[in-house]
C-alpha positions as CSV (number, residue, x, y, z in Angstrom):
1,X,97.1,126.9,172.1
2,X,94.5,129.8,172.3
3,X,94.1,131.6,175.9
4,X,90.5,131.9,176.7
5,X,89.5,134.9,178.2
6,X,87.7,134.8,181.7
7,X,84.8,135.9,180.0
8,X,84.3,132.5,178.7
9,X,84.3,130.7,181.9
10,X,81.3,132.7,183.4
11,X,78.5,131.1,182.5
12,X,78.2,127.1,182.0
13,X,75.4,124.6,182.7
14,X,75.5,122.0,184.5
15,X,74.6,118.0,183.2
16,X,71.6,116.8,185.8
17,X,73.1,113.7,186.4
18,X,72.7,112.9,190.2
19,X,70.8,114.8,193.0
20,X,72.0,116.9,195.9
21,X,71.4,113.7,198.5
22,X,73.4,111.5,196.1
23,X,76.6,114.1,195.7
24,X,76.6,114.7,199.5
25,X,77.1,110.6,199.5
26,X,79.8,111.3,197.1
27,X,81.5,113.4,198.6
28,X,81.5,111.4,202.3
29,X,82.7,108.4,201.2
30,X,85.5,109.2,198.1
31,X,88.5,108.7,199.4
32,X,90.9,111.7,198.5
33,X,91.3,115.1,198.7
34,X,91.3,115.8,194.8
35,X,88.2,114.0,194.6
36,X,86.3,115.5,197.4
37,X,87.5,119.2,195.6
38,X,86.1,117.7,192.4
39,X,82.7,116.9,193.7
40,X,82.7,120.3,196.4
41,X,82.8,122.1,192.8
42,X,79.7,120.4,191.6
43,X,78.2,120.5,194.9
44,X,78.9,124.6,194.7
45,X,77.0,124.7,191.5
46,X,74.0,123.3,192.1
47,X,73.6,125.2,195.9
48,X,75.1,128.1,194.9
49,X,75.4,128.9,190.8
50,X,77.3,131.8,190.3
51,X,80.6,132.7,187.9
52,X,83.0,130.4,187.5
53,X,85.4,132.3,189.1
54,X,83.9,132.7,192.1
55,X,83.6,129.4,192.6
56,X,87.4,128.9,191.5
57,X,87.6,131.4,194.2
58,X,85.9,129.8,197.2
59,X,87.2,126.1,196.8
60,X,90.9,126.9,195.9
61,X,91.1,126.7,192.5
62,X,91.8,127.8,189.2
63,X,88.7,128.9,186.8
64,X,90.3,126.7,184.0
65,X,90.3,123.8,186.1
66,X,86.6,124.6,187.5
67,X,85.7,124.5,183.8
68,X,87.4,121.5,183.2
69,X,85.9,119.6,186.2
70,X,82.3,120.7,184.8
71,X,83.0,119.8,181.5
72,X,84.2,116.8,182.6
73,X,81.5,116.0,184.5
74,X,78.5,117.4,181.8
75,X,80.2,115.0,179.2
76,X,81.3,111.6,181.5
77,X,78.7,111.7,184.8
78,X,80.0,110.8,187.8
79,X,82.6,108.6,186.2
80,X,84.6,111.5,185.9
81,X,85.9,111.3,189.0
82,X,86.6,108.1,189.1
83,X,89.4,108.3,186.2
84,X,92.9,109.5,187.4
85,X,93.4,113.0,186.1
């Protein structure tokens, strides 16, 4: 498998699938702590956009699992997170 440079995870749009007021809901009343970092991600993008890895940065995580989350999310919605990853 190919290593992707960082380069690639800088920019990436996000899917407008729920509102702020509905992923705050989300994010109060999903149980778990790998959900809640799934959803603070999303949250991050919308209130905040900025690199990838900044945003790896400030919630704890990696950049390729930032990207996966949003491409996750862009492709599935919200049911993203409800799957088991």
């Amino acid at each position: 498998m190919e290593s992707r440079g960082m380069e690639e995870y800088e920019i990436i749009n996000l899917e407008d699938h729920l509102s702020l007021s509905d992923i705050r809901i989300k994010m109060q009343t999903r149980p778990g702590f790998l959900t809640m970092q799934k959803w603070l991600v999303i949250y991050n993008l919308i209130v905040h956009p900025r690199p990838l890895s900044q945003i790896a940065m400030h919630t704890g995580l990696s950049e390729s699992t930032v990207y996966r989350i949003v491409s996750d999310y862009n492709r599935l919605g919200p049911e993203a997170f409800n799957m088991i990853s």
